[in-house]
C-alpha positions as a Markdown table, in Angstrom:
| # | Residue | x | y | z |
|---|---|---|---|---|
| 1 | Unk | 128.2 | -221.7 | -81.3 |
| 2 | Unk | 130.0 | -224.7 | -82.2 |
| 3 | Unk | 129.5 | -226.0 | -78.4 |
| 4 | Unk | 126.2 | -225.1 | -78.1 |
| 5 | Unk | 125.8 | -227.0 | -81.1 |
| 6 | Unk | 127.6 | -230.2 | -79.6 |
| 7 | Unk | 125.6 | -230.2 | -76.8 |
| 8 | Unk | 122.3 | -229.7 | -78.8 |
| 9 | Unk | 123.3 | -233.0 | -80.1 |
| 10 | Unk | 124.1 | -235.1 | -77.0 |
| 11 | Unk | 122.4 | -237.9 | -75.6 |
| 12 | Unk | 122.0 | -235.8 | -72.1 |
| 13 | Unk | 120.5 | -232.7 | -73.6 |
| 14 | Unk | 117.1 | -234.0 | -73.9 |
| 15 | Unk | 116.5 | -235.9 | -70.5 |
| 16 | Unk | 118.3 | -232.8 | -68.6 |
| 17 | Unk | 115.8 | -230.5 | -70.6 |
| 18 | Unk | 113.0 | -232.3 | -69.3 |
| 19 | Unk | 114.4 | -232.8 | -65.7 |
| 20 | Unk | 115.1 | -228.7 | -65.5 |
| 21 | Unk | 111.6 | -227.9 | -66.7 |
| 22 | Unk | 109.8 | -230.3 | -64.3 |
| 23 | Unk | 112.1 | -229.0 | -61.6 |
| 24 | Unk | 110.7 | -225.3 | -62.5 |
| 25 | Unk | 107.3 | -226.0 | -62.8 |
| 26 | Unk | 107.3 | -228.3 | -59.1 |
| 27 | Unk | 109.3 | -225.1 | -57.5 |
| 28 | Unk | 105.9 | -222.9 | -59.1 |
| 29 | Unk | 103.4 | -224.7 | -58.2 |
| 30 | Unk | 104.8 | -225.2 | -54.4 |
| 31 | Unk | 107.1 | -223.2 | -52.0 |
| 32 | Unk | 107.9 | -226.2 | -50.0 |
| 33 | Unk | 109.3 | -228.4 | -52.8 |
| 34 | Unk | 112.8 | -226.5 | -52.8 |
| 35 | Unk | 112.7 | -226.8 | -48.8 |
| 36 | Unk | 115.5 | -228.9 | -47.8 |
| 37 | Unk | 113.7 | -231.6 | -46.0 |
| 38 | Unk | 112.1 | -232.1 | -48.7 |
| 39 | Unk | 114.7 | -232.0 | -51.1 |
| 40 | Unk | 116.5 | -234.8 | -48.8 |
| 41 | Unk | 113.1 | -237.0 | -48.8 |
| 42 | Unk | 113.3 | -236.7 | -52.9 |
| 43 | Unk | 116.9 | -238.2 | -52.5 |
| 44 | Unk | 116.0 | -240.7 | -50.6 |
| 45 | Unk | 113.2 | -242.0 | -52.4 |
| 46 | Unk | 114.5 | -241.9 | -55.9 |
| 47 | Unk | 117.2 | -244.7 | -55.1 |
| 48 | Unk | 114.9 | -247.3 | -55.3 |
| 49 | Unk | 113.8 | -246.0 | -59.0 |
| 50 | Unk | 116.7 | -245.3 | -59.9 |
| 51 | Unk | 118.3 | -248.3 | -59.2 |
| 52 | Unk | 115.9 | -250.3 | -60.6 |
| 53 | Unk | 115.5 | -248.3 | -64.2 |
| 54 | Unk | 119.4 | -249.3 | -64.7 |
| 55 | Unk | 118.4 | -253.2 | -64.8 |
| 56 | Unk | 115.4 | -252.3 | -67.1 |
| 57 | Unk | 117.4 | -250.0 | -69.2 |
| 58 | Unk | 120.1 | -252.8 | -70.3 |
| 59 | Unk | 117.1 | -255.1 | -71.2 |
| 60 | Unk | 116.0 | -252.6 | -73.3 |
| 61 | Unk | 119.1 | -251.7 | -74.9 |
| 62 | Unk | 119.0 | -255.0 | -76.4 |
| 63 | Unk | 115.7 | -254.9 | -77.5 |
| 64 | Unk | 113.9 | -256.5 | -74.6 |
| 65 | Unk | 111.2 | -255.1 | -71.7 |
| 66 | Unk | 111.0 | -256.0 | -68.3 |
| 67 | Unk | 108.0 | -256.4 | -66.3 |
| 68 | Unk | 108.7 | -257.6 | -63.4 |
| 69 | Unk | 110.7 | -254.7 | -61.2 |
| 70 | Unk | 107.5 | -254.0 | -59.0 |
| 71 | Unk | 106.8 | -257.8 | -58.0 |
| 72 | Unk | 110.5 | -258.3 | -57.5 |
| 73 | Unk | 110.4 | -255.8 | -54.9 |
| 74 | Unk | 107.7 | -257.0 | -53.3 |
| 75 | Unk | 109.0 | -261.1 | -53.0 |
| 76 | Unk | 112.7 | -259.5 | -52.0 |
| 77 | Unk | 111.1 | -257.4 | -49.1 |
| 78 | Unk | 108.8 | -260.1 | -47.5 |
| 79 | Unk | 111.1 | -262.4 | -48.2 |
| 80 | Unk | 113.7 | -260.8 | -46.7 |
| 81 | Unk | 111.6 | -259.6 | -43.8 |
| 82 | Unk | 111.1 | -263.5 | -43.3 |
| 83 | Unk | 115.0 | -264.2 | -43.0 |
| 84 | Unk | 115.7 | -261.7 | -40.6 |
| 85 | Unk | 113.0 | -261.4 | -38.8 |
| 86 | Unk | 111.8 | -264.7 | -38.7 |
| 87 | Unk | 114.3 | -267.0 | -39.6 |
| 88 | Unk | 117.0 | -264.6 | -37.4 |
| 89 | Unk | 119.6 | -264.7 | -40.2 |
| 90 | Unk | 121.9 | -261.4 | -40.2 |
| 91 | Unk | 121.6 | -259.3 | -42.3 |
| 92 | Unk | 124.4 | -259.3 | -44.2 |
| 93 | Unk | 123.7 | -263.1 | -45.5 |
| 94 | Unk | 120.4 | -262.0 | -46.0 |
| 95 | Unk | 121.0 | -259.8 | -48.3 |
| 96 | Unk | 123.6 | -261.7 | -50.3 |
| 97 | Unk | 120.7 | -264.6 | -50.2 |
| 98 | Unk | 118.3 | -261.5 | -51.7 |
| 99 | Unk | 120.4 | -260.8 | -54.4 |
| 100 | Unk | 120.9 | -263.7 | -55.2 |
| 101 | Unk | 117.1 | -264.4 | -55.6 |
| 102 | Unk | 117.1 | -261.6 | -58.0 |
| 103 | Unk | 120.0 | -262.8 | -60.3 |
| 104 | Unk | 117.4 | -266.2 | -60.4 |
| 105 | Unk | 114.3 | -264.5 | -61.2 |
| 106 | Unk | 116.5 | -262.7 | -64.2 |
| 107 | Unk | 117.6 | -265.5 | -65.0 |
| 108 | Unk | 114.4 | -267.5 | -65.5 |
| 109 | Unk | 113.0 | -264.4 | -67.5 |
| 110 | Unk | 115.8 | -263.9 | -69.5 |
| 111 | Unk | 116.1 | -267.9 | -70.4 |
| 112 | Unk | 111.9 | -267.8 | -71.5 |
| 113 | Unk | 112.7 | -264.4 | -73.7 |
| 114 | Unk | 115.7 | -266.2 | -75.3 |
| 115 | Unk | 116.2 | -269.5 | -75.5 |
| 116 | Unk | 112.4 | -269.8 | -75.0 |
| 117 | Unk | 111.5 | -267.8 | -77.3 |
| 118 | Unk | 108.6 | -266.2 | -75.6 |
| 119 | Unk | 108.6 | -262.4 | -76.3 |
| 120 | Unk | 109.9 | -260.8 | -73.1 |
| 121 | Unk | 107.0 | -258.6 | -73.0 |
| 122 | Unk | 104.6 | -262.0 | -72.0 |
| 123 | Unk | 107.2 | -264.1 | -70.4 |
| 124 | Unk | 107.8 | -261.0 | -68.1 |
| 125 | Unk | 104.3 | -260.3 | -67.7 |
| 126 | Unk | 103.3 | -263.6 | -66.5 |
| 127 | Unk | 106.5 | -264.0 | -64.4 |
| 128 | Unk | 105.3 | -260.6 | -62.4 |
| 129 | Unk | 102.1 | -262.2 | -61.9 |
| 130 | Unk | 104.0 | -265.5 | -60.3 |
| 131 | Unk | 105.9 | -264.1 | -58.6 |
| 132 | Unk | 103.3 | -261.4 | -56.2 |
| 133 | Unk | 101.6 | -264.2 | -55.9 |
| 134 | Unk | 104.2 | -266.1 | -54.0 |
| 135 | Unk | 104.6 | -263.0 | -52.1 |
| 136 | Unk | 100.8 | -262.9 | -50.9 |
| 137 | Unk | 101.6 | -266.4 | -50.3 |
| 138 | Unk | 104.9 | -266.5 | -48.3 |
| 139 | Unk | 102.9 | -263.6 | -45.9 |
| 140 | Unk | 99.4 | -264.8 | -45.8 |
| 141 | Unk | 99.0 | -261.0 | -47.8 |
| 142 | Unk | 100.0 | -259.6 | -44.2 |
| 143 | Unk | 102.9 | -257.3 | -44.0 |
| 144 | Unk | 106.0 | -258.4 | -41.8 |
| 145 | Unk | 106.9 | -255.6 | -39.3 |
| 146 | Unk | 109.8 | -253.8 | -37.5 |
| 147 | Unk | 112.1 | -256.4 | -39.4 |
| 148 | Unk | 115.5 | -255.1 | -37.7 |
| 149 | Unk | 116.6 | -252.0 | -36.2 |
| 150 | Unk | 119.9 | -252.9 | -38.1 |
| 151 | Unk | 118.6 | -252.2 | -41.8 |
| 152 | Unk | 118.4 | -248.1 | -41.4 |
| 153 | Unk | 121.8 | -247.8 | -40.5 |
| 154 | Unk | 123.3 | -250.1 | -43.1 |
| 155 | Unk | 121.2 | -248.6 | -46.3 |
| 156 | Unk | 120.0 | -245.4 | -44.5 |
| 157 | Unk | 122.8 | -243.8 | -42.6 |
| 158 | Unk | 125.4 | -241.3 | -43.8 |
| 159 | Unk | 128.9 | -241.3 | -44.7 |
| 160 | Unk | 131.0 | -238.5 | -44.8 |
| 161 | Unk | 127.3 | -236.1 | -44.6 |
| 162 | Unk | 126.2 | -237.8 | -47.6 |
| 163 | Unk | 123.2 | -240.3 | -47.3 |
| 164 | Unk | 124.2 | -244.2 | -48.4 |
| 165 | Unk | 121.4 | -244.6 | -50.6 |
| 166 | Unk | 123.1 | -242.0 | -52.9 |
| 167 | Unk | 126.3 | -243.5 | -52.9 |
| 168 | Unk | 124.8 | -246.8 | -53.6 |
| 169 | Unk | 123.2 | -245.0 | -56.9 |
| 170 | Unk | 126.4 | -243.2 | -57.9 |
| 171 | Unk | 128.7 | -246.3 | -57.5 |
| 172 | Unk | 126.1 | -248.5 | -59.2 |
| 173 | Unk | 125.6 | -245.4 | -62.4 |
| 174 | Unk | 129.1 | -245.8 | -62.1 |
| 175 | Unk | 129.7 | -249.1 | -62.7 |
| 176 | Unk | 127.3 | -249.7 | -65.4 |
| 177 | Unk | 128.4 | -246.7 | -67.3 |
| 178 | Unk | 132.1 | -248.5 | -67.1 |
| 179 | Unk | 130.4 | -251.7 | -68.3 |
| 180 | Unk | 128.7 | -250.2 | -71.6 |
| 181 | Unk | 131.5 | -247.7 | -71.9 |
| 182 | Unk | 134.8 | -249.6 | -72.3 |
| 183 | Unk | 134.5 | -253.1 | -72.0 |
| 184 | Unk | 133.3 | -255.7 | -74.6 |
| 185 | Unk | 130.0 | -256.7 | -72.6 |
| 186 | Unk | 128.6 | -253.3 | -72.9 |
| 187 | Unk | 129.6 | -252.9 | -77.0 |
| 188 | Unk | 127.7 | -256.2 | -77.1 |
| 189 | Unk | 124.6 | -255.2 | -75.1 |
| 190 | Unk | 124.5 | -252.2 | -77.3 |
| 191 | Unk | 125.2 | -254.0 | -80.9 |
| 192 | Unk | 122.6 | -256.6 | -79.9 |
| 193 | Unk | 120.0 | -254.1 | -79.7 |
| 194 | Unk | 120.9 | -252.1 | -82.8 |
| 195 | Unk | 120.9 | -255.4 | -85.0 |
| 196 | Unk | 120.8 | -258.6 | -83.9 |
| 197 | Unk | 121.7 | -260.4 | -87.3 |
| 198 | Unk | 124.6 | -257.8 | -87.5 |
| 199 | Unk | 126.0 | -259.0 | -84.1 |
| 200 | Unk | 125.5 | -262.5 | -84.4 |
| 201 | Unk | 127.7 | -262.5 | -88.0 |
| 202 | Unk | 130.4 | -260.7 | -86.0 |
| 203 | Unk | 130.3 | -263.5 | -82.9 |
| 204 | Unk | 128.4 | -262.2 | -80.4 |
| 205 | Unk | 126.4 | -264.6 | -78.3 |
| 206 | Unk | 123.4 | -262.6 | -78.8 |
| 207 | Unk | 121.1 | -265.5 | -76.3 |
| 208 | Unk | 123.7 | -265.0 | -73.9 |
| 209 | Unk | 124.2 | -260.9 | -74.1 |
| 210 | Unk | 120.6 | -260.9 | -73.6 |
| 211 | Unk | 120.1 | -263.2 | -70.8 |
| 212 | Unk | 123.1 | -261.5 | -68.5 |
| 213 | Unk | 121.2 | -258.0 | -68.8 |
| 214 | Unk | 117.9 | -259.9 | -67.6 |
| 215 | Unk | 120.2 | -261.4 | -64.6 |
| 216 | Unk | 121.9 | -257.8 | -63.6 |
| 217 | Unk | 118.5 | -256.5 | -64.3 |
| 218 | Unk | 116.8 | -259.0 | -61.1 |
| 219 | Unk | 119.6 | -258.2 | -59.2 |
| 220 | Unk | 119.1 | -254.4 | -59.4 |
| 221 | Unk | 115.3 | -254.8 | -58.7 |
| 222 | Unk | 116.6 | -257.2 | -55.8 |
| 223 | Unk | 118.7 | -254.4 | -54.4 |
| 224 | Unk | 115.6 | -252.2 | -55.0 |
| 225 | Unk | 113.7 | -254.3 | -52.5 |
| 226 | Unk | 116.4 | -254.6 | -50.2 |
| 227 | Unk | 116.2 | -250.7 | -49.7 |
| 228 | Unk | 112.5 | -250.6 | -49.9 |
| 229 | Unk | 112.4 | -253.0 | -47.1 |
| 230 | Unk | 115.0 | -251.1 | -44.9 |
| 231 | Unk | 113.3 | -248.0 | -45.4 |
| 232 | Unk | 109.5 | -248.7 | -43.8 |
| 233 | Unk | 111.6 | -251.6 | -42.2 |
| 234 | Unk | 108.8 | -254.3 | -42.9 |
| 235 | Unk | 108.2 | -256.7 | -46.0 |
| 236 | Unk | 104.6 | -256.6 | -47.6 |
| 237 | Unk | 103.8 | -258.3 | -51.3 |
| 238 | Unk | 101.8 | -254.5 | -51.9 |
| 239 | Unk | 105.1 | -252.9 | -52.0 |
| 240 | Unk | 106.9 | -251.7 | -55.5 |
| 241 | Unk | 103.6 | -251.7 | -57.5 |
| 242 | Unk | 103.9 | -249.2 | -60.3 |
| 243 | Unk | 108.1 | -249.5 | -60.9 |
| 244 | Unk | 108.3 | -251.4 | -63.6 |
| 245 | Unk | 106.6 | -248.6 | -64.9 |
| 246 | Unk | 108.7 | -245.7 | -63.2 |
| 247 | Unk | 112.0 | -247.3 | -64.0 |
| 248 | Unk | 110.7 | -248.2 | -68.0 |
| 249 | Unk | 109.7 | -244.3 | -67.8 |
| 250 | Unk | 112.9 | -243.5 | -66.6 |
| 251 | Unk | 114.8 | -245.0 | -69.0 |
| 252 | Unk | 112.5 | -243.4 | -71.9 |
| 253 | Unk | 112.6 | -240.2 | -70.6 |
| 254 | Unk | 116.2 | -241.2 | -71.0 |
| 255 | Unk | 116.2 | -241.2 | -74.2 |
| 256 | Unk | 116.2 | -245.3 | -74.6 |
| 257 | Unk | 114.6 | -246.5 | -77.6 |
| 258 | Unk | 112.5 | -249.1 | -77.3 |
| 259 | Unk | 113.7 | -251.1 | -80.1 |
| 260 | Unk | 117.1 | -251.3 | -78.6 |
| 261 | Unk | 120.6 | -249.7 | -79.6 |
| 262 | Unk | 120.1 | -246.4 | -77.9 |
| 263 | Unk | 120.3 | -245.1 | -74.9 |
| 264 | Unk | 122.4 | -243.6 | -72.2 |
| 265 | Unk | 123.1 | -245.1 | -68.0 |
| 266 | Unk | 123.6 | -240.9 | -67.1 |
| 267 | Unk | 120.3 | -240.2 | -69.0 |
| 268 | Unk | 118.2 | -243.0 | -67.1 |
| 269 | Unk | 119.4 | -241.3 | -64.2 |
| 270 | Unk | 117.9 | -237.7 | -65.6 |
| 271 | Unk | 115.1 | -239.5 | -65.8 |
| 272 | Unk | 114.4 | -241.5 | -62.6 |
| 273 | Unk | 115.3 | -237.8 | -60.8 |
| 274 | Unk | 112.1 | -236.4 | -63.6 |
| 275 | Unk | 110.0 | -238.9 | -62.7 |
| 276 | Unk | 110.3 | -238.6 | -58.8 |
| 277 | Unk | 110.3 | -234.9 | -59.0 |
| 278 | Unk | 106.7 | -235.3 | -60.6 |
| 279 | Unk | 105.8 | -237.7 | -58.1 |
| 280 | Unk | 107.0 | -235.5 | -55.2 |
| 281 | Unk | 105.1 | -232.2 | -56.8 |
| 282 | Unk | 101.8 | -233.9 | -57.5 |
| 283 | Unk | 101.5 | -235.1 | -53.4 |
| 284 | Unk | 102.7 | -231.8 | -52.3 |
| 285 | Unk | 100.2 | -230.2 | -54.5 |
| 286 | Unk | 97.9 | -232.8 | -53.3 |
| 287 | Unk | 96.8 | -234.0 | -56.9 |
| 288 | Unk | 94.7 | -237.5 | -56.2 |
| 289 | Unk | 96.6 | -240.6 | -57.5 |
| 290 | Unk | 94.4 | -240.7 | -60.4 |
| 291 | Unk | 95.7 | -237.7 | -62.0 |
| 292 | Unk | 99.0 | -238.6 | -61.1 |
| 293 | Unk | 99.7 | -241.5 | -63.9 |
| 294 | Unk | 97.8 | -239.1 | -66.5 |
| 295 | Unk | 100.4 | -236.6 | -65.8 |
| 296 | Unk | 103.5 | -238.8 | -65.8 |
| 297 | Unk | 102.7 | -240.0 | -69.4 |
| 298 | Unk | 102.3 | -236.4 | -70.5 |
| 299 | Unk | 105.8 | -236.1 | -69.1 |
| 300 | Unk | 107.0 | -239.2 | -71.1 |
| 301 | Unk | 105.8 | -237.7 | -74.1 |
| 302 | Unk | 107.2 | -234.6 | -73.8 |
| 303 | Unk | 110.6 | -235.8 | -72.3 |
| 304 | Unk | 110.6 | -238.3 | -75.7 |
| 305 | Unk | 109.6 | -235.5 | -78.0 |
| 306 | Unk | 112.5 | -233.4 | -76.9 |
| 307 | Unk | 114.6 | -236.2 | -77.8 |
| 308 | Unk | 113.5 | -236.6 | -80.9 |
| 309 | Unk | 113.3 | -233.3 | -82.0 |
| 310 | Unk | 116.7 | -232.3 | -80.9 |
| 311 | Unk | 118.4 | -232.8 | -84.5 |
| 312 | Unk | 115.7 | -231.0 | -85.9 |
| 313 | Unk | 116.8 | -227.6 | -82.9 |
| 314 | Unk | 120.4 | -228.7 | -83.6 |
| 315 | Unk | 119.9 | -228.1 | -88.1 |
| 316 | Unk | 117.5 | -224.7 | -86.9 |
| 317 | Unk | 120.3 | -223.5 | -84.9 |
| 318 | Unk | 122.8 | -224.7 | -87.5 |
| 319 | Unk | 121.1 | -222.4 | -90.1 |
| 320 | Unk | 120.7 | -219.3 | -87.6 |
| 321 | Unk | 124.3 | -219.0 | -86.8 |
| 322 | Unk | 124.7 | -219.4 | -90.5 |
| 323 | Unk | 122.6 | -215.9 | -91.1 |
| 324 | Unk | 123.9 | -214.6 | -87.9 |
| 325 | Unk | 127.6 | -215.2 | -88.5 |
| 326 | Unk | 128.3 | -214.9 | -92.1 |
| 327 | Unk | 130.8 | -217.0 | -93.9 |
| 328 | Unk | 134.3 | -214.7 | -94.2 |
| 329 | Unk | 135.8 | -214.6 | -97.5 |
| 330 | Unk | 138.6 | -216.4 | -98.1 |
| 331 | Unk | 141.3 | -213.5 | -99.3 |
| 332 | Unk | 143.6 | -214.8 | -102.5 |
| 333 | Unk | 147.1 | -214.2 | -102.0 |
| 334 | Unk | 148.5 | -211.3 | -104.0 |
| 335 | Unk | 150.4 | -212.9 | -106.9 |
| 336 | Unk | 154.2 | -211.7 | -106.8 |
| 337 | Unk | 154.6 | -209.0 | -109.9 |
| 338 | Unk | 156.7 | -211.2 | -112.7 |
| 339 | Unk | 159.3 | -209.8 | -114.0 |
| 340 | Unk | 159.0 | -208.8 | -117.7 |
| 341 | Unk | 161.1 | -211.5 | -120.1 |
| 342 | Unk | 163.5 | -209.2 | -122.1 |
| 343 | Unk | 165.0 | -210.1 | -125.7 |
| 344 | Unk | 168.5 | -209.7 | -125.8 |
């Protein structure tokens, strides 16, 4: 009981709750979700999600949101379809030059939310705006096709039998759990988030803290892109609308709070697979798209409710193995006989 109680009170308990539920109603609802095709097409797809909810879920461990996920992908695609297509740089350049473009655009978004002052929920806002717009612009609004025959291969192949997009999740989860885990960065990103006055008495550069997640965060959207791009091989600015709002859902359903201070790198990735999963049941059951944002907030909510009521299950449970298991009594040691004091 004590385990079941232990993991009642984990971090993981509530995403993977949420993530084996969805997964039960999708496999009732259709007999071709658990197919394996389609089970490898759900792999695939979630890597761009999933790597771009672990930029927005370091923002918003430190308190911050943002926006701009969807429009980086865009402006890395067709500017990357540019570069190589166009501009006939290789591709490994180009995509060192694409990252690179997304450490900037964090950078100018995280310098607006902090030094600037600007709540990151506007300056991110606005920058998403700016930036689709140079996208349309850079294109003309006209998608960029058959970019390179050399992009499947290098982000879509397989190594070993296991797809490359999947090891470029795992390695990043991996290194970002490292990062809040055991080194000082991530106890800052964390102690930022929980309280800000709190951190900056105890020397943390709270400006600075904040401004490196919003770099690694336009990176990761950047890298999003780049395997957007790779898979439909073309650049278009119409490309990664709605993930800003699939990876801030998938860090919720995580468990993140949206004040900052709490969250967990293994639960975003629960939650990217949750999200995707609903994604992937809705077109199979051929539910039109405007159903299909009404039922990924239902999901949110639930997915957050479980979260929040798990200490409540964890002190029910507590009590019921109470009842179920009484407490033994603790036997008092026999007291040796004395021997009886005898006048002489």
């Amino acid at each position: 009981m004590t385990g079941v109680l232990k993991l009642l009170r984990s971090q993981v308990m509530g995403p993977l709750l949420a993530f084996l539920l969805v997964m039960l109603i999708v496999s009732l609802t259709t007999n071709r979700f658990l197919q394996p095709q389609n089970l490898s097409n759900v792999s695939l797809q979630v890597s761009s999600v999933a790597i771009a909810a672990v930029g927005a879920t370091l923002v918003i461990l430190t308190g911050g949101i943002d926006l701009t996920p969807g429009a980086v992908v865009a402006l890395t695609a067709c500017t990357g379809a540019i570069l190589i297509r166009n501009q006939h740089i290789p591709v490994p350049i180009a995509v060192l030059l694409l990252l690179g473009l997304g450490a900037l655009i964090g950078l100018i978004g995280g310098f607006l939310s902090t030094y600037g002052r600007i709540p990151s929920f506007i300056a991110t806002l606005a920058l998403m705006g700016i930036i689709r717009g140079i996208a349309f612009l850079i294109t003309g609004g006209t998608p960029i096709m058959s970019v390179s025959e050399d992009l499947e291969p290098l982000f879509y192949g397989n190594l070993a039998g296991i797809p490359l997009p999947l090891i470029y999740v795992l390695l990043l989860y991996s290194l970002v759990f490292i990062l809040l885990r055991y080194t000082r960065t991530g106890r800052a990103i964390y102690a930022v988030g929980g309280n800000e006055s709190a951190a900056r008495l105890s020397g943390i550069a709270v400006e600075r803290t904040r401004l490196l997640t919003f770099v690694i965060a336009g990176m990761t959207s950047a890298l999003a892109g780049i395997l957007t791009m790779a898979r439909l091989n073309s650049g278009s600015p119409n490309y990664g609308v709605g993930t800003e709002l699939q990876a801030i859902a998938a860090a919720v359903i995580g468990g993140a709070s949206l004040a900052g201070g709490h969250g967990n790198i293994i639960s975003t990735l629960l939650g990217a697979l949750t999200v995707q999963v609903v994604q992937n049941g809705l077109n199979l059951n051929t539910v039109p798209a405007s159903w299909q944002d009404i039922t990924l907030g239902g999901i949110i909510i639930l997915a957050v409710g479980l979260d929040m009521w798990r200490s409540s299950i964890s002190h029910v449970a507590s009590r019921i193995s109470a009842l179920v298991v009484p407490k033994r009594p603790v036997a008092n040691p026999t007291p040796e006989p004395t021997q009886p004091i005898t006048k002489s």
